[in-house]
PATOR-801275 format. One record per residue: residue number from 0; x, y, z of N, C-alpha, C, CB in turn. Coordinates in Angstrom, 1 decimal, always signed. Each point is the difference from the previous one (the first is absolute). Glycine has a CB too. Layout:
<recs>
n = NUM&n_c1 = X&n_c2 = Y&n_c3 = Z&ca_c1 = X&ca_c2 = Y&ca_c3 = Z&c_c1 = X&c_c2 = Y&c_c3 = Z&cb_c1 = X&cb_c2 = Y&cb_c3 = Z
...
</recs>
This chain:
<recs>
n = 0&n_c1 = +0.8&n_c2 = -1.2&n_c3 = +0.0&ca_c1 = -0.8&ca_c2 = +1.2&ca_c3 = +0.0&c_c1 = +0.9&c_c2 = +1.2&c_c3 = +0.0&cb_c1 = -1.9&cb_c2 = -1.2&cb_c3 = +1.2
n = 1&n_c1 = +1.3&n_c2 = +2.3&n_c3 = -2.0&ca_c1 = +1.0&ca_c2 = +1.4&ca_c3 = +0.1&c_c1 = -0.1&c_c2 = +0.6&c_c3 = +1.1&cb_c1 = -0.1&cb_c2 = +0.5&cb_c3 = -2.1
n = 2&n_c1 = +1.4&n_c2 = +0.1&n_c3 = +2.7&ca_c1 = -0.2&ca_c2 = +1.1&ca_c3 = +1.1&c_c1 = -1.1&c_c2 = +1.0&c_c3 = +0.1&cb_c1 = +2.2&cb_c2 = -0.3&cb_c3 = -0.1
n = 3&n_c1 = -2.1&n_c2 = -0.1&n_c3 = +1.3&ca_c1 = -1.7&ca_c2 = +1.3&ca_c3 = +0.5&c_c1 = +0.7&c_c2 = +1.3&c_c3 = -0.4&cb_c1 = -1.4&cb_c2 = -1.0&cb_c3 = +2.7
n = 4&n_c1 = +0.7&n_c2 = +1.7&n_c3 = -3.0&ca_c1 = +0.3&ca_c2 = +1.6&ca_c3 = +0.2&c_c1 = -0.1&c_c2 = +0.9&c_c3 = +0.6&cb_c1 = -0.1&cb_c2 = -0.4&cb_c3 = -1.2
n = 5&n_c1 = +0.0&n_c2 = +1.4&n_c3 = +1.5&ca_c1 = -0.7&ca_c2 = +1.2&ca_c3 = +0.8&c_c1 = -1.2&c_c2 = +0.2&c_c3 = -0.9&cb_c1 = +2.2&cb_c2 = +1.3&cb_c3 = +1.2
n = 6&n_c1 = -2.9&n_c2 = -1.2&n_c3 = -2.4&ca_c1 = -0.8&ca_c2 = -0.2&ca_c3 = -0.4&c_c1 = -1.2&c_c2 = -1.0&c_c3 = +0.6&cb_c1 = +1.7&cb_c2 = +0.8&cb_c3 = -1.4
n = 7&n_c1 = -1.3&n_c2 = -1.7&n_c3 = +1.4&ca_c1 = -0.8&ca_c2 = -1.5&ca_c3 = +0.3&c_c1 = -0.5&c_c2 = +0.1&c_c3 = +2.0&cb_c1 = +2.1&cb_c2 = -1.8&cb_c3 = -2.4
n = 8&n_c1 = -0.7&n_c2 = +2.6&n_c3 = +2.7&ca_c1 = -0.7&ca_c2 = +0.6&ca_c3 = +1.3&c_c1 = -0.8&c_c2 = +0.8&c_c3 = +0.4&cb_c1 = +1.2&cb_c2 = -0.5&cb_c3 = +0.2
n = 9&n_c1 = -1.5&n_c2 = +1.4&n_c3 = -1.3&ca_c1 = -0.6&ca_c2 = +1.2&ca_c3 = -0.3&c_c1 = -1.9&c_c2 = -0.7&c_c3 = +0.3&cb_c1 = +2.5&cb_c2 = +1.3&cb_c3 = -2.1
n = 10&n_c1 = -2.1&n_c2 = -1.9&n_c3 = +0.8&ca_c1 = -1.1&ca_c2 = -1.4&ca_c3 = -0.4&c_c1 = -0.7&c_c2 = -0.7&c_c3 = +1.5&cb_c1 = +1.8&cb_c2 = -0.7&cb_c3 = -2.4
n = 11&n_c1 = -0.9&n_c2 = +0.3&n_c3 = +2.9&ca_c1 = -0.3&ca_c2 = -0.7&ca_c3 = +1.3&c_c1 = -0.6&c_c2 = +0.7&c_c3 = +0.9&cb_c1 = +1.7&cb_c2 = -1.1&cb_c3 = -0.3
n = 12&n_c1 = -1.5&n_c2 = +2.6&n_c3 = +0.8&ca_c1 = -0.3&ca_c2 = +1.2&ca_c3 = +0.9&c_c1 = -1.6&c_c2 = +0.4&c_c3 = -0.5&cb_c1 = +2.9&cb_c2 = +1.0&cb_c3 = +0.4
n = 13&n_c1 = -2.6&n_c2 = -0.8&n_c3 = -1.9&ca_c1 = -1.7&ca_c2 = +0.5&ca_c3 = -0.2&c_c1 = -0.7&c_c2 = -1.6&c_c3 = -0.2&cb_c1 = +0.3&cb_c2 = +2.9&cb_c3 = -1.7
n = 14&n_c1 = -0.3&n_c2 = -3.9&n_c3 = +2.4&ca_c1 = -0.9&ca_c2 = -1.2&ca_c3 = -0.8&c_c1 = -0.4&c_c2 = +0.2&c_c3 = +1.6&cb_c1 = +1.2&cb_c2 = -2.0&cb_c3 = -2.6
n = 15&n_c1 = -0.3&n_c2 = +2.0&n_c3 = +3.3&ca_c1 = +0.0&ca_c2 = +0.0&ca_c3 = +1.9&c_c1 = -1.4&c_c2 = +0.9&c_c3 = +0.3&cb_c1 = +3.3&cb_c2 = +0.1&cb_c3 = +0.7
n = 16&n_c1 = -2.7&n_c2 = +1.6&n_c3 = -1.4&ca_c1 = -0.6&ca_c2 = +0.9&ca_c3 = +0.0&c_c1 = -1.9&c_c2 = +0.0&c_c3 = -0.2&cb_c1 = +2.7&cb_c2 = +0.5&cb_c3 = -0.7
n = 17&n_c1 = -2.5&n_c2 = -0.9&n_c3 = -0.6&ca_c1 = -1.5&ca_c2 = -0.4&ca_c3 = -0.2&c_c1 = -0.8&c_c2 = -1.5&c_c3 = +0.2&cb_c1 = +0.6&cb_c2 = +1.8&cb_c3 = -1.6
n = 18&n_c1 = +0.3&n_c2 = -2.5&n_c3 = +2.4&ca_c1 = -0.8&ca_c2 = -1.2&ca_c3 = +0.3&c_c1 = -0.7&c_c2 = +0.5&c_c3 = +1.5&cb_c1 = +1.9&cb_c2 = -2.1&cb_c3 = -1.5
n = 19&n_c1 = -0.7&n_c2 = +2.7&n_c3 = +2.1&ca_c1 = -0.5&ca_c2 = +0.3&ca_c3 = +1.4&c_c1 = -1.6&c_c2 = +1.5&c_c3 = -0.2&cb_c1 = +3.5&cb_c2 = -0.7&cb_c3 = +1.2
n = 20&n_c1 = -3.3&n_c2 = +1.4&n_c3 = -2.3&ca_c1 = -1.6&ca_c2 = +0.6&ca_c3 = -0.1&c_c1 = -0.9&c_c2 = -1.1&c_c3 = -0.3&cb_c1 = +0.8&cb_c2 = +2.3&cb_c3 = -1.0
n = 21&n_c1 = -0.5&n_c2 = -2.9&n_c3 = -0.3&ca_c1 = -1.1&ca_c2 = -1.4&ca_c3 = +0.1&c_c1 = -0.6&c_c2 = -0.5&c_c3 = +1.2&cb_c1 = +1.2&cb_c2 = -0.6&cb_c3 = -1.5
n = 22&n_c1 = +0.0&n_c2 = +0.9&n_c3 = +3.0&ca_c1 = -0.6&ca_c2 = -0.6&ca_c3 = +0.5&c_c1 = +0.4&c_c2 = -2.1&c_c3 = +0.4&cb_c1 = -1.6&cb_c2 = +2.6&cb_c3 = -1.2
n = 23&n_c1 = +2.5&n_c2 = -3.0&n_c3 = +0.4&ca_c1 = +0.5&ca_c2 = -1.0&ca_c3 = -0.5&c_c1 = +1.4&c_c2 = -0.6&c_c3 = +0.9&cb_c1 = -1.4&cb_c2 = +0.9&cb_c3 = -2.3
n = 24&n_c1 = +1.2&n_c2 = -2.3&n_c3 = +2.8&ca_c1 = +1.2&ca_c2 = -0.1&ca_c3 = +0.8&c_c1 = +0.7&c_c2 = -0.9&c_c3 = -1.3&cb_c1 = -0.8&cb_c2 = +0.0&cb_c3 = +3.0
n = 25&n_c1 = +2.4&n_c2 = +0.2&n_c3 = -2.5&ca_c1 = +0.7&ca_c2 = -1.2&ca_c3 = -1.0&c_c1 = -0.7&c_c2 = -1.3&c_c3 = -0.4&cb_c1 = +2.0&cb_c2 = +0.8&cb_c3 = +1.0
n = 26&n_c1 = -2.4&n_c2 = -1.0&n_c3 = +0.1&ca_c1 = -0.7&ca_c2 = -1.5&ca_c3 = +0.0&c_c1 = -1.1&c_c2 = +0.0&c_c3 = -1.1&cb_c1 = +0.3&cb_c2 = -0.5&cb_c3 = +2.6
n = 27&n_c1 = -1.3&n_c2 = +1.7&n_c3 = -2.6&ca_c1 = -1.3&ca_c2 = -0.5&ca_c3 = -0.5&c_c1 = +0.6&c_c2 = +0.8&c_c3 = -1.8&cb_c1 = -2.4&cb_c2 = +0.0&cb_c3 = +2.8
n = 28&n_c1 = +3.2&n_c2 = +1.1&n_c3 = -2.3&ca_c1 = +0.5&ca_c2 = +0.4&ca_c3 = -1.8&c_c1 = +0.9&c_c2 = -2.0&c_c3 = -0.5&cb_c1 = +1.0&cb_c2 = +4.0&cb_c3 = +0.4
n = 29&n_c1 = -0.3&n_c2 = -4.5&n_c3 = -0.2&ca_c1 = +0.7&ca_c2 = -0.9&ca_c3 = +0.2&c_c1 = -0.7&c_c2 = -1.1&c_c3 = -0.7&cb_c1 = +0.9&cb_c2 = +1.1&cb_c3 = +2.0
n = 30&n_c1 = -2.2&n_c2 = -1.2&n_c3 = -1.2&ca_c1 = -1.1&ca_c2 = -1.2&ca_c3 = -0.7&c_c1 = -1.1&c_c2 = +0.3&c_c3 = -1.0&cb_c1 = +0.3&cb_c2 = -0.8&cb_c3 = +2.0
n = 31&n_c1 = +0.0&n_c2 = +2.3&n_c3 = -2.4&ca_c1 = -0.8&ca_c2 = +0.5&ca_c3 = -1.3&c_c1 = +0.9&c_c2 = -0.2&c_c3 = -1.2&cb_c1 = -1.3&cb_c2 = +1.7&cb_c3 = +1.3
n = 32&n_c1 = +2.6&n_c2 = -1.5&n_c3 = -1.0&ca_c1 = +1.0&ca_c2 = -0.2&ca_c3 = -1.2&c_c1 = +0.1&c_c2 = -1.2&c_c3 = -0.4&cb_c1 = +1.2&cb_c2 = +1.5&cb_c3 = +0.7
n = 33&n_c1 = -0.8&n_c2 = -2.1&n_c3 = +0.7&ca_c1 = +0.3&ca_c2 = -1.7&ca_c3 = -0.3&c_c1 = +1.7&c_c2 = +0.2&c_c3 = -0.2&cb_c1 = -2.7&cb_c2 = -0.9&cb_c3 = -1.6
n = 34&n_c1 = +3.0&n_c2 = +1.4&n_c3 = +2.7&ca_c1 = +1.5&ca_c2 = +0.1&ca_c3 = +0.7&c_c1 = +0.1&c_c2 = -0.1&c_c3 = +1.1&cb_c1 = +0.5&cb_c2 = +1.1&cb_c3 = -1.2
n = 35&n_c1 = +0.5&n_c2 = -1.7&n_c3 = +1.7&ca_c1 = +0.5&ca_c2 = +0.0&ca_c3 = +1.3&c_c1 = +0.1&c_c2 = +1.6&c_c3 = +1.1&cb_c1 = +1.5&cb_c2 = -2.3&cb_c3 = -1.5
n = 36&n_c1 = -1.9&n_c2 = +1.9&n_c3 = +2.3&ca_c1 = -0.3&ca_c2 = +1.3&ca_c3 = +1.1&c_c1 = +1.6&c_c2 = +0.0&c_c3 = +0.2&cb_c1 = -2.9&cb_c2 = -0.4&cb_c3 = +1.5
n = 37&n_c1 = +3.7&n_c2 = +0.0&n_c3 = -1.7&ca_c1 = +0.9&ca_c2 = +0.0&ca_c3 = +0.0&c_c1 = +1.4&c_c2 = +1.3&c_c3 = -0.9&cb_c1 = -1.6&cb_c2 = -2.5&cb_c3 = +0.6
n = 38&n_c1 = +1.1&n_c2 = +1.8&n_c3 = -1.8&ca_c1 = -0.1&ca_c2 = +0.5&ca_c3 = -1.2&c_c1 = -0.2&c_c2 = +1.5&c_c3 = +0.0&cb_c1 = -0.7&cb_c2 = -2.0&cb_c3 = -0.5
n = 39&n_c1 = -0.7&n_c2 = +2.7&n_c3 = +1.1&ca_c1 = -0.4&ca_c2 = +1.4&ca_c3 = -0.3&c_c1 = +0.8&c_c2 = +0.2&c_c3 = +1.4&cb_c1 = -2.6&cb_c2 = +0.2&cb_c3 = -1.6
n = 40&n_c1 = +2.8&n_c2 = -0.3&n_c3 = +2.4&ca_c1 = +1.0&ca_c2 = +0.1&ca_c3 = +1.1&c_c1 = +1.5&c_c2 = +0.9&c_c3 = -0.7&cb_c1 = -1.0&cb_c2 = -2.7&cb_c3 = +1.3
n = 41&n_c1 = +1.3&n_c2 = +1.3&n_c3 = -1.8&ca_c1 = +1.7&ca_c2 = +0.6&ca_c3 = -0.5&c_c1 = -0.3&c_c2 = +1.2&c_c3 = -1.3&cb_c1 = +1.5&cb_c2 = -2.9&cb_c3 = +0.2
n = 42&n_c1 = -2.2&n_c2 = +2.8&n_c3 = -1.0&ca_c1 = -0.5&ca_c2 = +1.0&ca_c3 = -0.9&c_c1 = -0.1&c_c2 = +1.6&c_c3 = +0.3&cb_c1 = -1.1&cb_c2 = -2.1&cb_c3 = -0.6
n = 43&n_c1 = -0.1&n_c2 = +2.1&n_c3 = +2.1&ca_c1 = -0.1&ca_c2 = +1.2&ca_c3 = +0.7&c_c1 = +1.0&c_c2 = +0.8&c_c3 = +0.5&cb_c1 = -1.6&cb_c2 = -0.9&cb_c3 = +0.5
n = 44&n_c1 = +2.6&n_c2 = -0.1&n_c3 = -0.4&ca_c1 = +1.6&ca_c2 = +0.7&ca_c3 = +0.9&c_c1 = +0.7&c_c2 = -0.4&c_c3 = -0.8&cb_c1 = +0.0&cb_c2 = -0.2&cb_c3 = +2.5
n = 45&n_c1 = -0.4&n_c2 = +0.1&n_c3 = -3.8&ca_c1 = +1.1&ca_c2 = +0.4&ca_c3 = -1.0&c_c1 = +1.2&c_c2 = -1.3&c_c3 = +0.0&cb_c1 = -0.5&cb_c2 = +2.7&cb_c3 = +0.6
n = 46&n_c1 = -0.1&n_c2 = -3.7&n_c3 = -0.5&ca_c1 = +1.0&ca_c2 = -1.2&ca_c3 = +0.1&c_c1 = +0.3&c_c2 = -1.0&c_c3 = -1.6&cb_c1 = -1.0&cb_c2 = -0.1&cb_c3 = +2.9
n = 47&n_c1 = -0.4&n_c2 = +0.7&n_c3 = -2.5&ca_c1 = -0.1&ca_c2 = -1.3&ca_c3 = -1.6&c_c1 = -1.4&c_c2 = +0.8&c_c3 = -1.2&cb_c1 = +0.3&cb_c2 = -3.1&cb_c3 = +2.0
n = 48&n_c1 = +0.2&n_c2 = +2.4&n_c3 = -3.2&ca_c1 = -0.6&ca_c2 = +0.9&ca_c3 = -1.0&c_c1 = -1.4&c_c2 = -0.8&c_c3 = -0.3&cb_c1 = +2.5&cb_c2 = +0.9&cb_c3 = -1.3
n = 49&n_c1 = -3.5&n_c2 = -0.2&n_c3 = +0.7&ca_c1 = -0.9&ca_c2 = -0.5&ca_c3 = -0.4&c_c1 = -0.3&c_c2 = -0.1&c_c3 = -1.2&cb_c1 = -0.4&cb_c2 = +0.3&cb_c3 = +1.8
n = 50&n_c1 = -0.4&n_c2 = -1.2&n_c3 = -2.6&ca_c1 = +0.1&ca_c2 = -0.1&ca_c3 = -1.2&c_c1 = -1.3&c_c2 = +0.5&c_c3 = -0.4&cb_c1 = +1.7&cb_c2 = -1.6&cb_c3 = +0.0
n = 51&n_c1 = -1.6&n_c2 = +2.4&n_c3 = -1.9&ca_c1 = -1.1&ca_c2 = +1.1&ca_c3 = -0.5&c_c1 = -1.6&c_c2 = -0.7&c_c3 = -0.1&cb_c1 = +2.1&cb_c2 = +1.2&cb_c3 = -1.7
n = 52&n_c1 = -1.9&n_c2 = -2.4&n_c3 = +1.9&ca_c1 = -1.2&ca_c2 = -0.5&ca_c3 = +0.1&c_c1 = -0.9&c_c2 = -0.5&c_c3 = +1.5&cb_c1 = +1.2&cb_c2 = -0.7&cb_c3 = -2.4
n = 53&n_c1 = -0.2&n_c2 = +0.9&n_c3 = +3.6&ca_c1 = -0.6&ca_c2 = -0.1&ca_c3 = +0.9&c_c1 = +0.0&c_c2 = +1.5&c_c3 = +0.8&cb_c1 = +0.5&cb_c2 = -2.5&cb_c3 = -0.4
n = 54&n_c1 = +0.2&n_c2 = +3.5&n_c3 = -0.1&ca_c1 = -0.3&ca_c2 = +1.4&ca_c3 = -0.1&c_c1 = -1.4&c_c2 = +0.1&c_c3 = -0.3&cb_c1 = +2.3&cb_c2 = +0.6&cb_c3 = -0.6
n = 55&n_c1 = -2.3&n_c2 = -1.2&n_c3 = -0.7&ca_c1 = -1.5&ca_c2 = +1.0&ca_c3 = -0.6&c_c1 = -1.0&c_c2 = -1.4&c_c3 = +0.9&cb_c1 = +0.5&cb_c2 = +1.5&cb_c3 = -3.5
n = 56&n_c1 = -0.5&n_c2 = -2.4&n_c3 = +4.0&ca_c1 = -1.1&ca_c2 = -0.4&ca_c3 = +1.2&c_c1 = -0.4&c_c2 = +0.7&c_c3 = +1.2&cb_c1 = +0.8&cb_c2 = -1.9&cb_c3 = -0.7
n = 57&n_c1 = +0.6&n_c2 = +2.5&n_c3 = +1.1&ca_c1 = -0.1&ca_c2 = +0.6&ca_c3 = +0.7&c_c1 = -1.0&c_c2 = +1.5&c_c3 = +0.5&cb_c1 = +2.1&cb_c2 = -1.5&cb_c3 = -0.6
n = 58&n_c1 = -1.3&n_c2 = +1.8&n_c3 = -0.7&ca_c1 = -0.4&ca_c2 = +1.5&ca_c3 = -0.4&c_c1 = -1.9&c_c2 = -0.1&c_c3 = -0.4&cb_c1 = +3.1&cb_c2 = +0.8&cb_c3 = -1.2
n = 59&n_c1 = -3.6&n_c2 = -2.0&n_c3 = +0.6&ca_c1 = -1.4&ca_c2 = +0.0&ca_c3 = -0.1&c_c1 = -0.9&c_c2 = -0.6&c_c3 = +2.0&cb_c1 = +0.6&cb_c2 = -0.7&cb_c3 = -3.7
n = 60&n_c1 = +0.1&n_c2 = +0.3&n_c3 = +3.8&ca_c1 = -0.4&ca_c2 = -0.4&ca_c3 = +1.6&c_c1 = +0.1&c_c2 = +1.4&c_c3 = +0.6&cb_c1 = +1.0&cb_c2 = -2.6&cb_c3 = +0.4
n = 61&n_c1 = +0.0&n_c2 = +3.5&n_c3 = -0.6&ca_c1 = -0.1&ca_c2 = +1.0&ca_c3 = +1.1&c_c1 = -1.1&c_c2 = +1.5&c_c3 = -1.0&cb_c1 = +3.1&cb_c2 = -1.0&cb_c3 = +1.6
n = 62&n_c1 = -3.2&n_c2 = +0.3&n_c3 = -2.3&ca_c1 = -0.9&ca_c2 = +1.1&ca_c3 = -0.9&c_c1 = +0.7&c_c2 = +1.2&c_c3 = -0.6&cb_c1 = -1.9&cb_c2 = -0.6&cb_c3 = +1.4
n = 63&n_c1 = +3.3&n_c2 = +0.6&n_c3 = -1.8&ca_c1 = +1.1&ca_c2 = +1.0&ca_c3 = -0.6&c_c1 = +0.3&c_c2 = -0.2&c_c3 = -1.4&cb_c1 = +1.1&cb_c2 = +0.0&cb_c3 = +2.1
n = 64&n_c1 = -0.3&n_c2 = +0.7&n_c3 = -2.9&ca_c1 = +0.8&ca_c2 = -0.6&ca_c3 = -0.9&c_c1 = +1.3&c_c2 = -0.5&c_c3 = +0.5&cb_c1 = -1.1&cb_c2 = +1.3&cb_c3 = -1.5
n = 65&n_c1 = +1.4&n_c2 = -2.0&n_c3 = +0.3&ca_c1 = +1.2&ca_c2 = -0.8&ca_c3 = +0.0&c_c1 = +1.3&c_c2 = +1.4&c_c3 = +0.3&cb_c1 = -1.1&cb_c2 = -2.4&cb_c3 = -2.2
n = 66&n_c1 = +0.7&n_c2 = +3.7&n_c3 = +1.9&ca_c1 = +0.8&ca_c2 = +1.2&ca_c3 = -0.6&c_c1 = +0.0&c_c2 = +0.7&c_c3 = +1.3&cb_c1 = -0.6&cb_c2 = +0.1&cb_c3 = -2.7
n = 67&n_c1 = -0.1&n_c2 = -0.6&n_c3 = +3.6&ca_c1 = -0.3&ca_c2 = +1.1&ca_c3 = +1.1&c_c1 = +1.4&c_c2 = -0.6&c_c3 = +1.3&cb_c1 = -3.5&cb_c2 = +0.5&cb_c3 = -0.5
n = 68&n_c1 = +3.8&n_c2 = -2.2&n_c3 = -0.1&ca_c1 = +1.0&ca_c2 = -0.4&ca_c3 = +0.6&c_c1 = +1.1&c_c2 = -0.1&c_c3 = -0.3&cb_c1 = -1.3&cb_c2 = -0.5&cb_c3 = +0.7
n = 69&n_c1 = +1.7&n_c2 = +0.8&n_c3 = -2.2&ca_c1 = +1.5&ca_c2 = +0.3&ca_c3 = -0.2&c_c1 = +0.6&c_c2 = +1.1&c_c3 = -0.1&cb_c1 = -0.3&cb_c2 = -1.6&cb_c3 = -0.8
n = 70&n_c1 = +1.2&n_c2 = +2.0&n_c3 = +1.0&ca_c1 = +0.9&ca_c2 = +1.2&ca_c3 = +0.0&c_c1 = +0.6&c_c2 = +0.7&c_c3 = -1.3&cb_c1 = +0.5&cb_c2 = -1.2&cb_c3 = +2.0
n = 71&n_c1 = -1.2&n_c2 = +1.1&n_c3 = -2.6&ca_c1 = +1.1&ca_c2 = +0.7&ca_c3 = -1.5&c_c1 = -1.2&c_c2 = +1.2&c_c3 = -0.5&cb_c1 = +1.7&cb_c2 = -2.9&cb_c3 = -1.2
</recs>
């Protein structure tokens, strides 16, 4: 897997950001994806990357775009 970036942490902080307005613990965002609670764990603190297709699950669970969570 490619190195995380400061990007991908960026990524991780607003997914944290708007799961916690959702309202949403790791656990229950976690079992809507169909990822390890684990998983959105290392992601949020920037540990580990996530991939564009479980981004955009994400991003339709929390009711965002895909654009509202990347950085560029």
């Amino acid at each position: 897997m490619d190195k995380v970036t400061k990007k991908d942490s960026i990524i991780g902080k607003r997914i944290r950001r708007f799961r916690r307005k959702a309202e949403l613990t790791q656990e229950e965002l976690s079992e809507k994806v169909n990822v390890s609670t684990t998983h959105v764990g290392l992601v949020e603190t920037g540990y580990r990357r996530m991939s564009l297709k479980t981004l955009q699950k994400v991003a339709k669970i929390l009711k965002i775009k895909v654009k509202d969570l990347i950085p560029y």
